[in-house]
VOGU-3710 file (C-alpha; in Angstrom, 3 decimals, decimal comma):
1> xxxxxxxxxx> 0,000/0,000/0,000  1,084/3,832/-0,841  2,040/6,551/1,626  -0,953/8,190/-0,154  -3,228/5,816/0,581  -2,551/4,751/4,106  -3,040/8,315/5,073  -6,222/8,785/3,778  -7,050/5,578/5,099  -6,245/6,597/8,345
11> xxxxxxxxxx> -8,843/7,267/10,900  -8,476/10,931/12,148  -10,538/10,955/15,746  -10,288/14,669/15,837  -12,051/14,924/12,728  -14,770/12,561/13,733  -15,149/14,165/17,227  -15,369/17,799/15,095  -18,484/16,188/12,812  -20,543/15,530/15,789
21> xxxxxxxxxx> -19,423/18,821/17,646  -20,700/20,855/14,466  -23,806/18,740/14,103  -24,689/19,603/18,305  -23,885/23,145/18,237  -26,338/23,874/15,038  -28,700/22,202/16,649  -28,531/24,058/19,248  -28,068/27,688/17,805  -31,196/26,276/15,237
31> xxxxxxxxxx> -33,136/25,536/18,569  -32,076/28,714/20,245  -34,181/30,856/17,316  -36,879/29,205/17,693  -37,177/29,490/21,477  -36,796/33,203/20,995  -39,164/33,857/17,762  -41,387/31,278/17,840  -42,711/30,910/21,882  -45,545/32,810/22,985
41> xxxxxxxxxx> -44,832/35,725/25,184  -47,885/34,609/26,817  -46,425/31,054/27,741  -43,659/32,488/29,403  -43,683/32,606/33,453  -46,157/35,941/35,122  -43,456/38,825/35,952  -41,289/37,936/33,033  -40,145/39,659/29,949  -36,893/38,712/27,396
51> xxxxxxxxxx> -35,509/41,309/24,746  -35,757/39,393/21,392  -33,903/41,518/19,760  -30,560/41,171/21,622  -31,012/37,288/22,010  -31,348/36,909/18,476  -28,248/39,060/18,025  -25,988/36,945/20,355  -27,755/33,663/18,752  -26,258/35,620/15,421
61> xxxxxxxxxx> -22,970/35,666/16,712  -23,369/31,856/17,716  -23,960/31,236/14,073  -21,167/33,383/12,889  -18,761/31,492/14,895  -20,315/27,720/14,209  -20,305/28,534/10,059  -16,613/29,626/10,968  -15,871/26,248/12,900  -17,475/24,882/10,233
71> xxxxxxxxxx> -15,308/25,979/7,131  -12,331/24,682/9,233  -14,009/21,376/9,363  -14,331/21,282/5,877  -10,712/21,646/5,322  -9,590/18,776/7,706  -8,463/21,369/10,135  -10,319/21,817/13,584  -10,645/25,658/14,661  -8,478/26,958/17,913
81> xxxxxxxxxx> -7,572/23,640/17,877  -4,854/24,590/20,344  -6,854/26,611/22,792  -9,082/24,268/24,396  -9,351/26,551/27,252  -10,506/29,702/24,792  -13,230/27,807/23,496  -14,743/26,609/26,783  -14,501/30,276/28,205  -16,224/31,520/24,641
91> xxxxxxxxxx> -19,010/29,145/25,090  -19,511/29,777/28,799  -19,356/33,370/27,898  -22,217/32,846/25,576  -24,362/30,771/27,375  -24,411/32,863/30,519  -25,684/35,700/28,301  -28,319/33,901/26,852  -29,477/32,700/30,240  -28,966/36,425/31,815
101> xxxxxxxxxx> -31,234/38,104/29,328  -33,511/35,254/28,833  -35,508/34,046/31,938  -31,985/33,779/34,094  -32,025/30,881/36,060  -35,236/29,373/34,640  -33,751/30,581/30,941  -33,913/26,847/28,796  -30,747/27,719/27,632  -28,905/26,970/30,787
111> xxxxxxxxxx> -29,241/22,958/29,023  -26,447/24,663/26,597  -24,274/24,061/29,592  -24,626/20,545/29,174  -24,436/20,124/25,458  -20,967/22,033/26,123  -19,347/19,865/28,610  -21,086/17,071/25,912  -18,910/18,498/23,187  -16,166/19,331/25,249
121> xxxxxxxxxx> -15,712/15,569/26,519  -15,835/14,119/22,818  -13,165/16,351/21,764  -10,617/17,060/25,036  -9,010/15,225/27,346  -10,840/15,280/30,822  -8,764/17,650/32,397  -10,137/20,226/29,445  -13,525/18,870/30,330  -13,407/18,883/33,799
131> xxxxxxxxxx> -12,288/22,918/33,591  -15,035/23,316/30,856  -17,256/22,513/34,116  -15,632/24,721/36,383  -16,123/27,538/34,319  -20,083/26,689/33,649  -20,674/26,180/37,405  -19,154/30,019/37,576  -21,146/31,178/35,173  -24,151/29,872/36,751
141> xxxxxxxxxx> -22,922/30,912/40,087  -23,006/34,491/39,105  -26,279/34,292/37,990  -27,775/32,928/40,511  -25,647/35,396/42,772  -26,367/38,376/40,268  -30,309/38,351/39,474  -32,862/38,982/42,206  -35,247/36,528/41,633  -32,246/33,625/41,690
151> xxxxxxxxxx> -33,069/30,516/44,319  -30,535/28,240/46,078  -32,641/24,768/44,727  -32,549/25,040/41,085  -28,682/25,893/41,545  -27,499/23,209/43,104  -29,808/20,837/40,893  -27,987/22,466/37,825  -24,816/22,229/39,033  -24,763/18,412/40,035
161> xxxxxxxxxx> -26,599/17,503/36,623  -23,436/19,340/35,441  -21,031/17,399/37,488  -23,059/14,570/36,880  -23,379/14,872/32,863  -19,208/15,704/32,822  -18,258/12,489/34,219  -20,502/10,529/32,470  -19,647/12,164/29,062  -15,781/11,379/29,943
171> xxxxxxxxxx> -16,320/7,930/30,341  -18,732/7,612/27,403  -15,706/9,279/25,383  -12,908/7,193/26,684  -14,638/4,089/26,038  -15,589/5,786/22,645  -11,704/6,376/22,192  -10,093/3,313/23,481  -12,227/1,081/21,394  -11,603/3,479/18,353
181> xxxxxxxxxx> -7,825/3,039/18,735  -8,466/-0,543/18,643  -10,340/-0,506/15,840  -8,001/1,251/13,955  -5,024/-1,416/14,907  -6,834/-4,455/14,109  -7,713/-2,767/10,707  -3,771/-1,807/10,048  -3,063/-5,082/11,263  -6,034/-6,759/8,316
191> xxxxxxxxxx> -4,764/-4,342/5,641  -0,768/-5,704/6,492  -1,994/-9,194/6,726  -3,751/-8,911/3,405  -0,855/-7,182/1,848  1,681/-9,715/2,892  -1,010/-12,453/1,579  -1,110/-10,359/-1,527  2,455/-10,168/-1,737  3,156/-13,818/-1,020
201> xxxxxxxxxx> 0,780/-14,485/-3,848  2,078/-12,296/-6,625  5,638/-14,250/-5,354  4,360/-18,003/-5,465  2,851/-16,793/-9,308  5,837/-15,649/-10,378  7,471/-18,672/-9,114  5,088/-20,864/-11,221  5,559/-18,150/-14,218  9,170/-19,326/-14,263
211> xxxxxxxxxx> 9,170/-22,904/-13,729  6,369/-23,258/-16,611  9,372/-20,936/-18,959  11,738/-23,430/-17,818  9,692/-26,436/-18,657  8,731/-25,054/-21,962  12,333/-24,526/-22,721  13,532/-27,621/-21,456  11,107/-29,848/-23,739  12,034/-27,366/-26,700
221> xxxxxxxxxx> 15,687/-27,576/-26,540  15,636/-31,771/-25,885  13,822/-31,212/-28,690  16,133/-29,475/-31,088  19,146/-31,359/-29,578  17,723/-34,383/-30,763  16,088/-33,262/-34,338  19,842/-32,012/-34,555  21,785/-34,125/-32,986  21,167/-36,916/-35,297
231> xxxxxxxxxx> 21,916/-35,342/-38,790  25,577/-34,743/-37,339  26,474/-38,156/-35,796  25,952/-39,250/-40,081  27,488/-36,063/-41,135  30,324/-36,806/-38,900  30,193/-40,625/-39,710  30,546/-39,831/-43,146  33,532/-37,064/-42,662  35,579/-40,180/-40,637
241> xxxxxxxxxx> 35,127/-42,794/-43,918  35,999/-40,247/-46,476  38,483/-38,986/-44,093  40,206/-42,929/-44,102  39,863/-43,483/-48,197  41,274/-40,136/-48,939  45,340/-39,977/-49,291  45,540/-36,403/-50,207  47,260/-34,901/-46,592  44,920/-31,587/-47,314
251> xxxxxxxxxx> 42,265/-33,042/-47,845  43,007/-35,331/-44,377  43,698/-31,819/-42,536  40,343/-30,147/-43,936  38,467/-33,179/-42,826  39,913/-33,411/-39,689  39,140/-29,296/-39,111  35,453/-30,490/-40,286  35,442/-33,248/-37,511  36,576/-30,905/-35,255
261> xxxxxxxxxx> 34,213/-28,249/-35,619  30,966/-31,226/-35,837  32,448/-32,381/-32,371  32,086/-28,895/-30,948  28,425/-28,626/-32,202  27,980/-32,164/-30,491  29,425/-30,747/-27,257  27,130/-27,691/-27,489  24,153/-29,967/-27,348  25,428/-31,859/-24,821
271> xxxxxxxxxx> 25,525/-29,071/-22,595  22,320/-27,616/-24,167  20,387/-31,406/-23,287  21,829/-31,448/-19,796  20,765/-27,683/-19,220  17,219/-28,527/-20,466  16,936/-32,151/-18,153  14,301/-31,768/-14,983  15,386/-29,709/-12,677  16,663/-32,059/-9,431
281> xxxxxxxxxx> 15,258/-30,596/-6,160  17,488/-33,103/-4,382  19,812/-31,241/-1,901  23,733/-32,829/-2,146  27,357/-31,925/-2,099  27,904/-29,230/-4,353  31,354/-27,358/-4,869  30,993/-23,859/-5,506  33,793/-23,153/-7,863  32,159/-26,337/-10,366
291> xxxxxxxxxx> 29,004/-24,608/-9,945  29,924/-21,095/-11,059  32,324/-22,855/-13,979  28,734/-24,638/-15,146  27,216/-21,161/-14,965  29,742/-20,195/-17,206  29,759/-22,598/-19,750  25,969/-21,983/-20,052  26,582/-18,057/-20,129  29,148/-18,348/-23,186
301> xxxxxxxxxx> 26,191/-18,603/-25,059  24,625/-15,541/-24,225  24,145/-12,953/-27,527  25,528/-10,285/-25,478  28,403/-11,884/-24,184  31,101/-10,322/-27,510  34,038/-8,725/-26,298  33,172/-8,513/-22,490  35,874/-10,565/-20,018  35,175/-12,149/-17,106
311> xxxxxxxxxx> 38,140/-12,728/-14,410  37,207/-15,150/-11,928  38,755/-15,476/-8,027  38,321/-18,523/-6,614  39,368/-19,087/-2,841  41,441/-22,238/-2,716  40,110/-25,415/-0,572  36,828/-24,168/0,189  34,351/-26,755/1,581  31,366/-28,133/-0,053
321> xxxxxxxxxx> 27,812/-27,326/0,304  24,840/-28,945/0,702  22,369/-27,073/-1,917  20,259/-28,369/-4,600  22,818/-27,868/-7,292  20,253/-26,821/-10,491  19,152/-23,937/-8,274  22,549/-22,860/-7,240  23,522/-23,102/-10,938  20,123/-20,926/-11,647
331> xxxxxxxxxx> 21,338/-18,024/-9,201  24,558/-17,967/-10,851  23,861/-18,013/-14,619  21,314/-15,291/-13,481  23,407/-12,544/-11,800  26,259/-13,329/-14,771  23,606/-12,628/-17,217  22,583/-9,448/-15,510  26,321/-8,419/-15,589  26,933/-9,050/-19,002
341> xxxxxxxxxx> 23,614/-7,014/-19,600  25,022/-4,201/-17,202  28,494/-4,808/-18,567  29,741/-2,555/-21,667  31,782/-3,976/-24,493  35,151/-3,737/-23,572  34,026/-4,125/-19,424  35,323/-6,493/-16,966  33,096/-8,964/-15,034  34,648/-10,390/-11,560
351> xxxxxxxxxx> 33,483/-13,376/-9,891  35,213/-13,727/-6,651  34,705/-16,440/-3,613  36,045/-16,136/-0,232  34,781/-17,526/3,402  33,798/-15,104/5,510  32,586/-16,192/9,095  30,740/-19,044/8,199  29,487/-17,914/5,561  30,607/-18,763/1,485
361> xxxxxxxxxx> 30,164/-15,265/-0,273  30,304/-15,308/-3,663  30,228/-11,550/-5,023  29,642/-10,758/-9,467  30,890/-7,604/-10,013  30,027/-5,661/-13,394  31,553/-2,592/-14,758  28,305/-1,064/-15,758  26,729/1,819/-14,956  25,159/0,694/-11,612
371> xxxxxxxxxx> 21,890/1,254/-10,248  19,701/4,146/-9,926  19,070/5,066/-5,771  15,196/5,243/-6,609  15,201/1,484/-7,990  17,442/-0,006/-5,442  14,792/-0,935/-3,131  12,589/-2,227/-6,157  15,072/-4,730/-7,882  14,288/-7,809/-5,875
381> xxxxxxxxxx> 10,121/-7,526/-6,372  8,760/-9,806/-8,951  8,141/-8,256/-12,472  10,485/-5,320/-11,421  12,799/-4,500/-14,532  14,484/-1,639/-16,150  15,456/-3,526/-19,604  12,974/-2,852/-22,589  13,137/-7,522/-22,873  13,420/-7,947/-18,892
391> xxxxxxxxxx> 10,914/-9,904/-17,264  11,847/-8,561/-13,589  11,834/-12,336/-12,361  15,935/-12,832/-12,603  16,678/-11,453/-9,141  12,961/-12,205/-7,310  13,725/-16,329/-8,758  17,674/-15,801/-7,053  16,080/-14,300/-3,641  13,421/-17,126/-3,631
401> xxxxxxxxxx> 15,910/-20,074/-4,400  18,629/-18,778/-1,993  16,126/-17,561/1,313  13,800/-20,494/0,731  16,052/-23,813/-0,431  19,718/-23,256/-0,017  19,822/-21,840/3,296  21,269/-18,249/2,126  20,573/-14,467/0,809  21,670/-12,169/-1,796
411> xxxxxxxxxx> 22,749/-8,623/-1,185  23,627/-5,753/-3,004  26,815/-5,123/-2,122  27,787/-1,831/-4,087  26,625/-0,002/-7,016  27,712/3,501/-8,650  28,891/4,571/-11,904  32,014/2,606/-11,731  29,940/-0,844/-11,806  27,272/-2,817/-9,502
421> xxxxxxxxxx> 28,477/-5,964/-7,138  25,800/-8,699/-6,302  27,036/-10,942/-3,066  25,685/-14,571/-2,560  25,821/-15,543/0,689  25,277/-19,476/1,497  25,869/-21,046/4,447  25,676/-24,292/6,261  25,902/-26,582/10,088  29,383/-27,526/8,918
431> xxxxxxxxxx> 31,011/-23,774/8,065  30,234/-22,418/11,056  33,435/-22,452/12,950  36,168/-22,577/10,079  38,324/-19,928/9,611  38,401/-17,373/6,765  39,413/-18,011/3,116  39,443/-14,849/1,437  39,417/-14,445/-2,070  43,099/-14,123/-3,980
441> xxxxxxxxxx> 43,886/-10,411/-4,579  43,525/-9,422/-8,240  46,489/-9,141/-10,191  47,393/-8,568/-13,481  46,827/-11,535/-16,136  50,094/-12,176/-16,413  50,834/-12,943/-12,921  47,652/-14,317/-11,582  47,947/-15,948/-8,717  46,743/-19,428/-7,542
451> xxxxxxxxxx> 43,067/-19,265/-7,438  42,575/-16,661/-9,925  42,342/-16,828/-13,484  40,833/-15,000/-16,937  37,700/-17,371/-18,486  37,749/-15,795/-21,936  33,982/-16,307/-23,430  34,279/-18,673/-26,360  32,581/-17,892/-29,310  29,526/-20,337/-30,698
461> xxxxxx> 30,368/-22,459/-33,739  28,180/-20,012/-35,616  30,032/-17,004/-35,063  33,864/-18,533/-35,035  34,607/-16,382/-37,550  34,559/-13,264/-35,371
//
């Protein structure tokens, strides 16, 4: 999931405390008109009078200042959201006019007090709330201290239903909160769950994608092997009896060149057939140096292998692992094929081993022209590529085959302008306490040193020419 998206999927309480504040407090100013306008002077209590004029004037500053809360609202923003305090004195302000020029202590609008502290609990914290009912108690206090017709009962009555309502209301709204909170966790926790499940997925199809290529390749290159391989065992039959009847010692040496080149097509398909057999998931010995040198045998015949070297390092009397050897073989031929992808004509690939403690590291090094910083933390998802052919599954299938079968990871070790290294680390029970092996320092190819040595890239039979 986005940044973009888990914000606006994230539950704002303030916001939702500010809808039902806004929906109260018209209510009440909506309420407040019609006590003034539309009630019967006549229904009023005998002695009493109210000035319409100025109630309906503070009710109009009510509204001014609700339509202002409101346009905040609408912008995701909650007015004087940081002075709590400033509201609550506002709204006691407010009230206690109402009340004063109204019917005083008997005024209806002395229940404003408790939509406040109401309000106030849903949006504060307690302490807020609890304050909010200082100051109404105050307010009421001065009326009933203030006005001459004021009486002891109905104050106190007020003022517990105030204490009363303020401490229900915080309860109500901590409940309200707490199981808000854990609504929202168990929903972050759903929406990870489904998008590891979603990952995970995407993965396992991916997976299949490639082992269905694979397949498909294999039968179509047993295939060709054999539709091929048999016209050249009678070509080269034939090339061996007219080799034996001829006496010319030319024509011997151009048949023998012939022979030559037919057994190098035969050993092409060899390799070709026992690239292409099943895939063996059995785990067994495997040394790494053999396994790289099968990666590159396969790589040689890579289009864009021309004029690109590869030096290889290989730490002497390293032990053996116990991988499945096709899939080891897989993550190899696929980070040298990303090199010599990455790699310009004329470039250098390294492939270096070394023990490091405990663990075999085998790191291919390109000269290319490295990695971009935005893609880095892309280039191990599945269908991730930057080629115009990629299929983005080269490094997912080398992740998967290393963290899931053989016991190991894959790193990016480096990348720049100057080239990109890829380190496989595999490990096993029986490395865990020998000592280091590094790798043989390069050196130049005339004086390589044990370990090391230059695999030129030999060129198919097709293109021996070049």
């Amino acid at each position: 999931m986005s940044t973009n998206t888990a914000s606006q999927n994230t539950f704002r309480f303030d916001l939702a405390a500010e809808s039902i504040t806004l929906r109260i407090r018209w209510f009440g100013v909506c309420v407040g008109f019609a006590l003034v306008n539309l009630i019967s002077v006549d229904l009023l209590p005998p002695g009493t009078s109210r000035d319409v004029v100025l109630l309906n004037s503070i009710l109009g500053i009510g509204v001014a200042y609700v339509a202002l809360d409101t346009y905040w609202s609408y912008r995701g923003k909650v007015f004087l959201s940081d002075w709590p305090l400033a509201v609550s004195l506002l709204e006691t302000v407010f009230i206690g006019l109402l009340c004063c020029f109204d019917l005083g202590q008997e005024s209806p609008f002395r229940f404003y007090y408790l939509l406040s502290v109401v309000v106030c609990a849903i949006r504060y914290a307690p302490v807020i709330t609890y304050t909010t009912f200082f100051f109404h108690a105050t307010s009421y206090t001065i009326l009933l201290l203030t006005l001459p017709s004021s009486s002891t009962l109905p104050w106190v009555i007020m003022v517990v239903s105030m204490g009363w309502v303020t401490w229900a209301s915080i309860q109500l709204s901590m409940l309200i909160r707490i199981a808000s909170q854990r609504l929202a966790e168990a929903n972050e926790q759903l929406e990870h769950r489904i998008a590891e499940r979603t990952q995970e997925l995407r993965e396992s199809q991916a997976m299949l994608v490639q082992h269905e290529k694979q397949a498909a390749f294999g039968l179509l290159a047993a295939g060709i092997a054999h539709e091929v391989g048999n016209p050249l065992a009678a070509i080269s039959s034939l090339v061996q009896i007219l080799k034996r009847k001829s006496d010319d010692s030319d024509t011997i040496e151009r048949y023998q060149m012939i022979g030559d080149q037919l057994q190098r097509i035969q050993g092409t398909l060899r390799e070709l057939v026992d690239f292409s057999r099943p895939a063996n998931s059995q785990a067994s010995l495997c040394d790494v140096r053999n396994t790289v040198e099968e990666a590159l045998s396969i790589a040689k015949y890579y289009k864009r292998r021309k004029g690109k070297r590869i030096v290889t390092r290989f730490a002497e009397r390293l032990p053996s692992l116990r991988v499945v050897h096709d899939q080891l073989v897989q993550v190899f031929l696929n980070l040298i094929l990303n090199a010599m992808d990455a790699t310009p004509e004329g470039g250098t690939i390294e492939i270096a081993t070394s023990l490091e403690s405990g663990w075999i590291r085998i790191a291919v090094r390109d000269t290319g022209h490295g990695i971009l910083e935005e893609n880095r933390q892309s280039i191990f998802e599945p269908y991730y590529t930057t080629k115009s052919t990629g299929t983005g599954l080269g490094l997912f299938v080398c992740r998967q085959l290393l963290e899931r079968e053989a016991n190991g990871r894959i790193d990016l070790t480096e990348t720049g302008p100057g080239g990109t290294t890829f380190s496989v680390m595999v490990t096993g029970d029986a490395l865990r306490d020998l000592e280091d092996i590094p790798a043989p320092s390069p050196e130049a190819d005339h004086n390589l040193p044990i370990g090391e040595s230059v695999t030129p890239l030999p060129a198919p039979a097709d293109e021996s020419s070049e």
